[in-house]
C-alpha positions as a LaTeX table, in Angstrom:
\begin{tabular}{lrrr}
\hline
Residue & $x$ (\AA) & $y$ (\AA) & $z$ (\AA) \\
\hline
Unk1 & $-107.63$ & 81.73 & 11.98 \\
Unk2 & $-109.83$ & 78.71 & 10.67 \\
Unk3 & $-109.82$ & 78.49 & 7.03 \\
Unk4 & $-112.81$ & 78.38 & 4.90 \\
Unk5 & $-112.73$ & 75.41 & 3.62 \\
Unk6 & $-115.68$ & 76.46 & 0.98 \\
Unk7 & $-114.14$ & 79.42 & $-0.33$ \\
Unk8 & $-113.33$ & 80.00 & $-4.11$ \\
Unk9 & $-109.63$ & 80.86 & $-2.80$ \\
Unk10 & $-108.84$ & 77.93 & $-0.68$ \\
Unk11 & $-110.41$ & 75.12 & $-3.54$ \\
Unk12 & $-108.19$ & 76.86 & $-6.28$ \\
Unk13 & $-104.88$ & 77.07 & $-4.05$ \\
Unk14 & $-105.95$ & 73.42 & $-2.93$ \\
Unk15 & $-106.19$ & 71.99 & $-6.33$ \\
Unk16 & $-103.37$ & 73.89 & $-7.77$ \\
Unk17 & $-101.05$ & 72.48 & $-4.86$ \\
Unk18 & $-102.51$ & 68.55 & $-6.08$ \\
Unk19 & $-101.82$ & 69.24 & $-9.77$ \\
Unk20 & $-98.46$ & 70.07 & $-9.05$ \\
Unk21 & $-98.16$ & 67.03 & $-6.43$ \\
Unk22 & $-99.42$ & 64.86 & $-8.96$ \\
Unk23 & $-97.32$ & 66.15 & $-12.00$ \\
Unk24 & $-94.13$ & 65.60 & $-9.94$ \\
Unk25 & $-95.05$ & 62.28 & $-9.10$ \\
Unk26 & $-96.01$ & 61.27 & $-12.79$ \\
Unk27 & $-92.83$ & 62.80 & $-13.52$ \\
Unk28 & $-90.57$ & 60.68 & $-11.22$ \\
Unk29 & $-92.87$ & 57.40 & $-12.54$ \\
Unk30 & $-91.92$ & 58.03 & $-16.06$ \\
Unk31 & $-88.34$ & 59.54 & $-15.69$ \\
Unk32 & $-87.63$ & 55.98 & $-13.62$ \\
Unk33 & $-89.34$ & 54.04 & $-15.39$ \\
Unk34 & $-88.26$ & 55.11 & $-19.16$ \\
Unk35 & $-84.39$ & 53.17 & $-18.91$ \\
Unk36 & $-86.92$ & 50.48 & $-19.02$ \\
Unk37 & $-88.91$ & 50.59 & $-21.26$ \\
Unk38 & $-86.08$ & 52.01 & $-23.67$ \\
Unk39 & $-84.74$ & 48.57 & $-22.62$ \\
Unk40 & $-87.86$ & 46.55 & $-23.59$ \\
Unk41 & $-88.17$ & 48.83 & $-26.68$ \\
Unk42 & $-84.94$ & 47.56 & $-28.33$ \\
Unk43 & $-84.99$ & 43.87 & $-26.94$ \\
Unk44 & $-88.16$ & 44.11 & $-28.86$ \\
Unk45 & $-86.53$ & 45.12 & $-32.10$ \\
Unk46 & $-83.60$ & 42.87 & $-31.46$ \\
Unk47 & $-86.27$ & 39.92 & $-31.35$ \\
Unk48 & $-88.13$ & 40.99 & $-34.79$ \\
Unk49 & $-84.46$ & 41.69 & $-36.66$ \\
Unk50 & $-83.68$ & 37.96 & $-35.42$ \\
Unk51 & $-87.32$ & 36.63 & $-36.09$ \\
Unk52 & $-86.55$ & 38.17 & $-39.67$ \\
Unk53 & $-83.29$ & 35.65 & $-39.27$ \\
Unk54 & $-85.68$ & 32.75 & $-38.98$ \\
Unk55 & $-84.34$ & 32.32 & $-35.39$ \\
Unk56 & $-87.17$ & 32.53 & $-32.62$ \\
Unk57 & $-88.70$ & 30.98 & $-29.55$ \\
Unk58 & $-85.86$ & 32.28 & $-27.31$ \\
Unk59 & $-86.61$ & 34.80 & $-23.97$ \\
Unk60 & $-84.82$ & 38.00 & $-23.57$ \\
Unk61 & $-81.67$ & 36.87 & $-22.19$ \\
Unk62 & $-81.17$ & 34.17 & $-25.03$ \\
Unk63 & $-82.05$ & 36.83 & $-27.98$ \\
Unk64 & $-79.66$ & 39.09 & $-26.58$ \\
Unk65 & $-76.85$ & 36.81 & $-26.51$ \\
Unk66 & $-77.39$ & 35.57 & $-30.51$ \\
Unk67 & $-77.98$ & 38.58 & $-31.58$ \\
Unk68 & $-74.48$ & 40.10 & $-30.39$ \\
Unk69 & $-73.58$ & 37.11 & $-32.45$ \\
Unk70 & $-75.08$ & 37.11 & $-35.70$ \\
Unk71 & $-75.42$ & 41.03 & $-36.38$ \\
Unk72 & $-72.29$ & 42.19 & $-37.44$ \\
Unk73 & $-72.89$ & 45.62 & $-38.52$ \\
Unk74 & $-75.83$ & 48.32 & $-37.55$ \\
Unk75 & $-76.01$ & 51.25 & $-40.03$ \\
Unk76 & $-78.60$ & 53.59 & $-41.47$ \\
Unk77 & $-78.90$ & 53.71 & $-45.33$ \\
Unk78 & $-81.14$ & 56.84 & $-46.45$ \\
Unk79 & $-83.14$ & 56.63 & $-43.51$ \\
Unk80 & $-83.42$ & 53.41 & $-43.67$ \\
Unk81 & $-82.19$ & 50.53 & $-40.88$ \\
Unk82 & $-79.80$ & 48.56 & $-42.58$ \\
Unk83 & $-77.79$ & 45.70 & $-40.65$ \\
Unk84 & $-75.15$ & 42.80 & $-41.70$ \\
Unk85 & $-75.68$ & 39.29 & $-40.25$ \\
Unk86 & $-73.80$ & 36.12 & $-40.30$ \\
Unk87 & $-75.10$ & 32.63 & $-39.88$ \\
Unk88 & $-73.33$ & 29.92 & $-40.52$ \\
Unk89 & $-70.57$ & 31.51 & $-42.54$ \\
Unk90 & $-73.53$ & 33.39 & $-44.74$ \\
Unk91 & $-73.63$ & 37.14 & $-44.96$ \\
Unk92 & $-76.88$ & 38.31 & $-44.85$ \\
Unk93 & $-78.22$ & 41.92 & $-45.18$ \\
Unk94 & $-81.36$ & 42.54 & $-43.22$ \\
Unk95 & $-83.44$ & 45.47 & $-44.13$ \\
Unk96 & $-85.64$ & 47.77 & $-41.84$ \\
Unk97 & $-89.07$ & 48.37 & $-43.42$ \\
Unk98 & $-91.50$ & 51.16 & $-42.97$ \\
Unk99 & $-95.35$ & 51.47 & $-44.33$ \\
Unk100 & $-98.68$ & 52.26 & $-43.66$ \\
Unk101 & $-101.75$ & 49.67 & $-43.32$ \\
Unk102 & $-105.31$ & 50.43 & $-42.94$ \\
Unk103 & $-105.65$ & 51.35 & $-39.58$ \\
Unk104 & $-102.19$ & 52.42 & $-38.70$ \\
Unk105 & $-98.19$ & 52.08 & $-39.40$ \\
Unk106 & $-97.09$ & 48.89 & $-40.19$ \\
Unk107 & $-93.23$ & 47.60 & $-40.29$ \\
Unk108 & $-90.72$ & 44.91 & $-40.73$ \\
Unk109 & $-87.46$ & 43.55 & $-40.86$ \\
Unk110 & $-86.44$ & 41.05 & $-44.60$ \\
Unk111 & $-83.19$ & 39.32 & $-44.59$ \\
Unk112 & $-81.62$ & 38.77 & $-47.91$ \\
Unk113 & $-79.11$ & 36.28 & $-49.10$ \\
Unk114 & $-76.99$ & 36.69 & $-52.18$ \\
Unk115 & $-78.99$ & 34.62 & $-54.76$ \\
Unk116 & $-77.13$ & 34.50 & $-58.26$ \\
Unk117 & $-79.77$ & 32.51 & $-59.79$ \\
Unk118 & $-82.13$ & 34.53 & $-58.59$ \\
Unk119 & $-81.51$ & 37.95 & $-59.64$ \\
Unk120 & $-79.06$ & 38.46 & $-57.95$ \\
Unk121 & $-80.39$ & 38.35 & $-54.43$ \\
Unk122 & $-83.46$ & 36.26 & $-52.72$ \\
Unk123 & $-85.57$ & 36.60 & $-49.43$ \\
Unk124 & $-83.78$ & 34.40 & $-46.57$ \\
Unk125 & $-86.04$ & 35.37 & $-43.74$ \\
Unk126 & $-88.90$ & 37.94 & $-43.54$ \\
Unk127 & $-90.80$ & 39.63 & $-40.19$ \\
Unk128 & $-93.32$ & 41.98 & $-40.20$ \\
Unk129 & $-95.11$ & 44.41 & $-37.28$ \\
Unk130 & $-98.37$ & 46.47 & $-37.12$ \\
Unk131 & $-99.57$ & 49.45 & $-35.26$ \\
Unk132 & $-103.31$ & 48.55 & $-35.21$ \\
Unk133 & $-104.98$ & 46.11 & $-37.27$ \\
Unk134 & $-108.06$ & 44.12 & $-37.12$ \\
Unk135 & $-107.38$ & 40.93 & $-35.27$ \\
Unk136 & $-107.70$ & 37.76 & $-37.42$ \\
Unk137 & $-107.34$ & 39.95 & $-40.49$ \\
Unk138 & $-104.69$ & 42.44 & $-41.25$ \\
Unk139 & $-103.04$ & 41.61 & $-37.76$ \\
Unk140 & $-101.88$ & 38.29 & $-39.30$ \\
Unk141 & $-99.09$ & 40.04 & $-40.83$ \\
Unk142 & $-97.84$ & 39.67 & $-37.63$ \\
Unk143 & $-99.52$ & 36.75 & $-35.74$ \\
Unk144 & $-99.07$ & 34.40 & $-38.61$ \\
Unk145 & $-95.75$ & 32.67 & $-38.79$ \\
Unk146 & $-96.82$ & 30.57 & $-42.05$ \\
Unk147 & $-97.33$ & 33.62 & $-44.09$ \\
Unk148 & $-94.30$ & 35.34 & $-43.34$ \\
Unk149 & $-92.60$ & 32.33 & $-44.09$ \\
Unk150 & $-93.68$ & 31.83 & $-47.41$ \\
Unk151 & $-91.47$ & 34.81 & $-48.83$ \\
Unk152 & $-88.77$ & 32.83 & $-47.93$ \\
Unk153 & $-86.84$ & 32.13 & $-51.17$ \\
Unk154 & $-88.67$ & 34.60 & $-52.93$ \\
Unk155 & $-86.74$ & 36.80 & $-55.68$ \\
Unk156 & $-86.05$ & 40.33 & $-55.09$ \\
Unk157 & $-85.32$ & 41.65 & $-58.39$ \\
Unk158 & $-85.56$ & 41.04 & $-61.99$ \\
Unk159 & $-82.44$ & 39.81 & $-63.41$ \\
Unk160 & $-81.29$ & 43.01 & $-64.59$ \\
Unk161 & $-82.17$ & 44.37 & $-61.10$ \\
Unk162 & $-83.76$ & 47.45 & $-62.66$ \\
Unk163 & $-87.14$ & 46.69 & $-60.99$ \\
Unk164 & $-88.14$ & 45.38 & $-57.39$ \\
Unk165 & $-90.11$ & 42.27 & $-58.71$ \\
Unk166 & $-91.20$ & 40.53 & $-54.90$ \\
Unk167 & $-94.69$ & 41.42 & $-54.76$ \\
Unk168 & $-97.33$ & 40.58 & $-52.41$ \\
Unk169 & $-100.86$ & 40.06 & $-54.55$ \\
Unk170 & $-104.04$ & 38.86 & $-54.88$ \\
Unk171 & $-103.57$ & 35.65 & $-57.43$ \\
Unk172 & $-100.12$ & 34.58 & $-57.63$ \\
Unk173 & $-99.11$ & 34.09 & $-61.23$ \\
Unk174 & $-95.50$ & 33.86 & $-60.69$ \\
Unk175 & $-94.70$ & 32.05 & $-57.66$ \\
Unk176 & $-90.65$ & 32.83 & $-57.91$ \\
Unk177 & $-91.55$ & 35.97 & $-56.93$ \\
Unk178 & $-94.99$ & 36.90 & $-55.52$ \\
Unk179 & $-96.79$ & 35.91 & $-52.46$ \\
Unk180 & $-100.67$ & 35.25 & $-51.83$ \\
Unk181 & $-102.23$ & 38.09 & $-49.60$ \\
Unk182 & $-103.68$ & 37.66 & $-46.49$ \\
Unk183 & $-107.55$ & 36.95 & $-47.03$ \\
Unk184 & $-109.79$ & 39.56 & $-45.88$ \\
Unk185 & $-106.95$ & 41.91 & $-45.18$ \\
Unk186 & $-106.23$ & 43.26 & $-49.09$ \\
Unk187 & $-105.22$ & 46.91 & $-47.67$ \\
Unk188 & $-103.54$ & 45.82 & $-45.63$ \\
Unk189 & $-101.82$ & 43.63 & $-47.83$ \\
Unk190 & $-101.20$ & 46.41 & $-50.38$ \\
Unk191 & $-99.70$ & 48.34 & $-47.35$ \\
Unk192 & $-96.98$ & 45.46 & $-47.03$ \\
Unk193 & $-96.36$ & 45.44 & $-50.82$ \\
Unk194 & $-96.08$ & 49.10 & $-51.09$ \\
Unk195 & $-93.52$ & 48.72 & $-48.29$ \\
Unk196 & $-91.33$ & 46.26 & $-49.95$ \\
Unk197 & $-91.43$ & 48.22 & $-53.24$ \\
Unk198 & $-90.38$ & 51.54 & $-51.40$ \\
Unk199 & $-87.28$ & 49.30 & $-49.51$ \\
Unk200 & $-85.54$ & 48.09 & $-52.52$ \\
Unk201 & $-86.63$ & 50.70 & $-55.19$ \\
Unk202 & $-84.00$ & 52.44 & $-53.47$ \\
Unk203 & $-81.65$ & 50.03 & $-55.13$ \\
Unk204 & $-82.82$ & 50.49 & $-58.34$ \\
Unk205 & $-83.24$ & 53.53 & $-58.93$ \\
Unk206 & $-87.12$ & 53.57 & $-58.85$ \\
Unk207 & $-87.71$ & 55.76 & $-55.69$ \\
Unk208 & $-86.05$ & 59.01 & $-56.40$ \\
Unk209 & $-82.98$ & 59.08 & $-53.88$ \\
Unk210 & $-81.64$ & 62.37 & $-54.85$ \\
Unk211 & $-78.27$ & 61.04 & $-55.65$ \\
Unk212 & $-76.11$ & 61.79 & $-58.50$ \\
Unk213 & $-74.81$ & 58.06 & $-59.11$ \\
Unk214 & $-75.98$ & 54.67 & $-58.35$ \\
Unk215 & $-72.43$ & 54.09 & $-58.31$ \\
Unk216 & $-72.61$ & 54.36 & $-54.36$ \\
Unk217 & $-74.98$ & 51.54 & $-54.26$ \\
Unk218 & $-72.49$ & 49.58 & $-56.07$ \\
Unk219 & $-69.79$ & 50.73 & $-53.78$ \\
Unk220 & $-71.59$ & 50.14 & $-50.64$ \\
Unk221 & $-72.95$ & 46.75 & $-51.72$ \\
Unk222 & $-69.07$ & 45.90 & $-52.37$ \\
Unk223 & $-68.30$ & 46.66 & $-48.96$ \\
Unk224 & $-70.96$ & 44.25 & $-47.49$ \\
Unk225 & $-70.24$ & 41.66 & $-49.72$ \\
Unk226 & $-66.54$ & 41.64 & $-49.36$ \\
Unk227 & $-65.88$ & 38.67 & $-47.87$ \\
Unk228 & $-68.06$ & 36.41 & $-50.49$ \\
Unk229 & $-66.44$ & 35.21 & $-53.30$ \\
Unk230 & $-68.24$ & 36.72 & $-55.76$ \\
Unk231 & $-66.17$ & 38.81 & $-58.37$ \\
Unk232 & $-66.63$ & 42.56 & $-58.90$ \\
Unk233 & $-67.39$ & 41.83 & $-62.42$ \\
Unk234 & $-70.57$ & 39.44 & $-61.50$ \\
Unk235 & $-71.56$ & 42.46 & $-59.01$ \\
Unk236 & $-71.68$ & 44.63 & $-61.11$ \\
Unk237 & $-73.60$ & 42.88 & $-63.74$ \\
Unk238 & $-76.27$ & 42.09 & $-60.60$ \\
Unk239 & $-77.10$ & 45.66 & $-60.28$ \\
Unk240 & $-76.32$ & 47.55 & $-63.14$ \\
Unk241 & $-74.66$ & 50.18 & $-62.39$ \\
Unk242 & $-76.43$ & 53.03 & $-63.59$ \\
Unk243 & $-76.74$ & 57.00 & $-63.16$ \\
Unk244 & $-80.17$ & 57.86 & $-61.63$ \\
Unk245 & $-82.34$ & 59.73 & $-64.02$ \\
Unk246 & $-84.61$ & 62.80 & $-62.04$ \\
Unk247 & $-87.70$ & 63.59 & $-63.14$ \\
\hline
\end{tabular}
């Protein structure tokens, strides 16, 4: 029997049969394909975390082989990534950042040094990432290797470390701690600020955490810190132990 080529029947089992074709085929792409890209993903977050290091210019091979040798630690604090480097006998903490710009997300990785003159603890190294900004203008947050740099040495806190005091503004009036924003991009520059404020307000107590005592920030500080020579006493006086008031 010759099939009708024309009828309603035929075009419907026809194109049904394709979908299905074409669904298993997408399928099989994506299912061999993903260990890929799940590979490219975290090279790619390997590479910022080390770019936040102030190590960069190497290819995939070379980042993977110094980062298994700075990063001594990977950990989630409150939802937060939170990982332990070493370079050159240094501890560093490097902190996973999270925000919103004006088009889209925007993240980051900020290593921080122990810094007693500064408050306690200072910027050592500072990357940031965007979902979809404008090109030239909020996308230098990303493209533009000068202005990360300049929050290197910045101070995190004030020297009772009750407040997050790095700040990224308009005029800089105190250049210990703030950073210029990037021109033209001022939302997008309040996005990064916003995001650095959220980050280490969790430290101090100014971004609710829901926790009963600050004492575990001493206590997992300590931990980190253990093999510095800094005294529990000095520690403690950096970050003031202190219950968290709820609103």
């Amino acid at each position: 029997m010759k099939l009708n080529t024309n009828s309603n029947s035929y075009i419907i089992i026809y194109s049904a049969i394709l979908v299905v074709i074409v669904a298993f085929l997408l399928a099989f792409v994506y299912k061999a394909l993903k260990p890929m890209q799940d590979r490219n993903v975290e090279l790619d977050r390997k590479i910022q975390v080390l770019y936040s290091l102030n190590i960069r210019n190497l290819d995939g091979a070379e980042a993977e082989a110094k980062y298994k040798e700075v990063i001594e630690e990977e950990s989630d604090f409150m939802g937060n990534e939170l990982l332990i480097a070493e370079i050159d006998g240094e501890t560093l903490m490097v902190y996973g950042m999270k925000g919103m710009g004006l088009w889209g997300g925007i993240s980051g990785y900020m290593s921080v040094r122990l810094d007693p003159e500064k408050g306690g603890f200072s910027v050592y190294g500072a990357y940031f990432n965007h979902e979809s900004e404008t090109a030239g203008l909020g996308a230098e947050i990303k493209d533009s290797q000068e202005w990360q740099e300049k929050f290197i040495g910045k101070r995190i806190f004030d020297e009772d470390c009750k407040h997050v005091v790095l700040s990224v503004v308009k005029k800089v009036e105190d250049p210990e701690c703030q950073v210029d924003c990037v021109t033209g991009a001022t939302l997008t520059s309040n996005g990064v600020d916003e995001m650095i404020k959220k980050t280490f307000g969790l430290w101090t107590g100014e971004y609710d955490l829901d926790m009963d005592e600050s004492e575990l920030k001493y206590q997992f500080l300590k931990s980190v810190l253990s093999g510095s020579d800094i005294s529990d006493a000095e520690l403690k006086k950096m970050i003031k132990v202190k219950k968290v008031e709820k609103e």
